[in-house]
N, C-alpha and C positions, 0 to 999 in steps of 0.2 A: 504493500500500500504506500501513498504516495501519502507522507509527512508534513507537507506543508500544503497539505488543505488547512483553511482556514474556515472553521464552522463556526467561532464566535469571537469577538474582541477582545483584543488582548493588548493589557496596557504594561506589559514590562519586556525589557529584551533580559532576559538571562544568559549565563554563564553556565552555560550547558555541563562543564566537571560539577561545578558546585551544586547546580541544580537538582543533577543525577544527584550526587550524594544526599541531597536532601529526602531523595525520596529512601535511599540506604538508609540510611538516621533514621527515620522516622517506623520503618519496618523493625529495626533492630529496637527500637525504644519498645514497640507493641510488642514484640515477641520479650524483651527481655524483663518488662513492668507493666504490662498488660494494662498498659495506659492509652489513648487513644491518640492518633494522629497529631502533628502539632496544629494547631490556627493561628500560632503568632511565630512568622518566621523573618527574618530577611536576610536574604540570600546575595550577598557582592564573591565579586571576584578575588575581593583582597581579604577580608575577613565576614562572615555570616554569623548570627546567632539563631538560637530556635528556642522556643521553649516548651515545656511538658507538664502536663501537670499528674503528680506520681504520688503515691500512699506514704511514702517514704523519702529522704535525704538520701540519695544513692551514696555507696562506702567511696574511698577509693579503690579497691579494688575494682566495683563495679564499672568506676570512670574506666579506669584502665581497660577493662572486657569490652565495653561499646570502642571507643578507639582497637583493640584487635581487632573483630568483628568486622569493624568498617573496612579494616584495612585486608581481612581477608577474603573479604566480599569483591572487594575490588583486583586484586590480584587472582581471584577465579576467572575474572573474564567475561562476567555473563552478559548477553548478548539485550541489549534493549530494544523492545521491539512495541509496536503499534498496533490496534486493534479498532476499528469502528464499530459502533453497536448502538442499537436504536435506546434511547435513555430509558426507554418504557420494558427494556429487555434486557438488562445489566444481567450480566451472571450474577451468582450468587455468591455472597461473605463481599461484594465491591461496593463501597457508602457511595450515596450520591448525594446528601447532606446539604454538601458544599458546592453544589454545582448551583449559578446564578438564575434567576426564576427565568431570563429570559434565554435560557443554552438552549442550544439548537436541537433537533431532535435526532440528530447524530451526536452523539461523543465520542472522544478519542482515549482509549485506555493506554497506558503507558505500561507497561509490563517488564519486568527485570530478571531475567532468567524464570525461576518458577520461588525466586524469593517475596516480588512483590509487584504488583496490579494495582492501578488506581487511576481514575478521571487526571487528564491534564492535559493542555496546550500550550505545555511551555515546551522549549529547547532543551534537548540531551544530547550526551553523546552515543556512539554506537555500540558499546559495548565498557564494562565497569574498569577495562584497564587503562582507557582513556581518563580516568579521572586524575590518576594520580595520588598520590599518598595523602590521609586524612591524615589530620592534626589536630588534635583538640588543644586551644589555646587558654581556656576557663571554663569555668562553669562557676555560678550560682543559685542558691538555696533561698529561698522565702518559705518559711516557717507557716507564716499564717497562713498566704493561700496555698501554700503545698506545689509551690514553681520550680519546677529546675529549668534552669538557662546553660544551654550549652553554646559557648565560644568557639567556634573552628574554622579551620583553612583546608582549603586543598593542594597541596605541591607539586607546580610538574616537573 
């Protein structure tokens, strides 16, 4: 399929490593804190943060496992690929939530090897060893609303 159909507006140009990795972080956080997807991210070329919100203050050790994880996800190589599907007929376990009241009635799934699927019309690259090495630059903790903010880069 051809990738730069354009089925709704789109108001950012991305950094297609960083990007990719955002969608990697964010499967590694569900898989790893069974926490859900981020809604507050932004994603540059030079530094991105994201944030989560988790039942817990991750240890460090756990910091340290998301940074592997990233990094061995990317070193796999997995192939990124496209999928259209009518929004009324999403497979099943894919949120459409967050899809804008006015999206078209095609969307474009993004799919990461068989790690992770999800609605988006941003820029990636081809495959996970294009990103380049993840780097986690910080993290912080809020207590009261139960936020982790993770700080990171990508290097190529």
């Amino acid at each position: 399929m051809n990738d730069e159909i354009i089925l709704n507006s789109h108001n950012k140009e991305e950094f297609p490593p960083a990007h990719t990795a955002e969608h990697l972080l964010n499967q590694t956080m569900v898989r790893m804190f069974g926490c859900e997807r981020s809604r507050n991210a932004h994603i540059e070329r030079k530094k991105s943060k994201i944030s989560y919100t988790l039942d817990h203050k991750p240890s460090r050790k756990e910091e340290k496992e998301i940074e592997v994880r990233m990094n061995d996800l990317i070193a796999a190589d997995l192939p990124v690929t496209f999928e259209f599907v009518d929004k009324n007929d999403v497979p099943k376990g894919i949120v459409t939530d967050r899809l804008p009241a006015d999206a078209s009635d095609t969307i474009r799934l993004v799919r990461i090897g068989d790690y992770d699927v999800c609605p988006c019309i941003g820029k990636h690259v081809r495959s996970t060893s294009q990103i380049g090495r993840f780097e986690m630059l910080g993290t912080n903790w809020d207590e009261h609303t139960k936020v982790f903010r993770i700080r990171f880069k990508v290097v190529q």
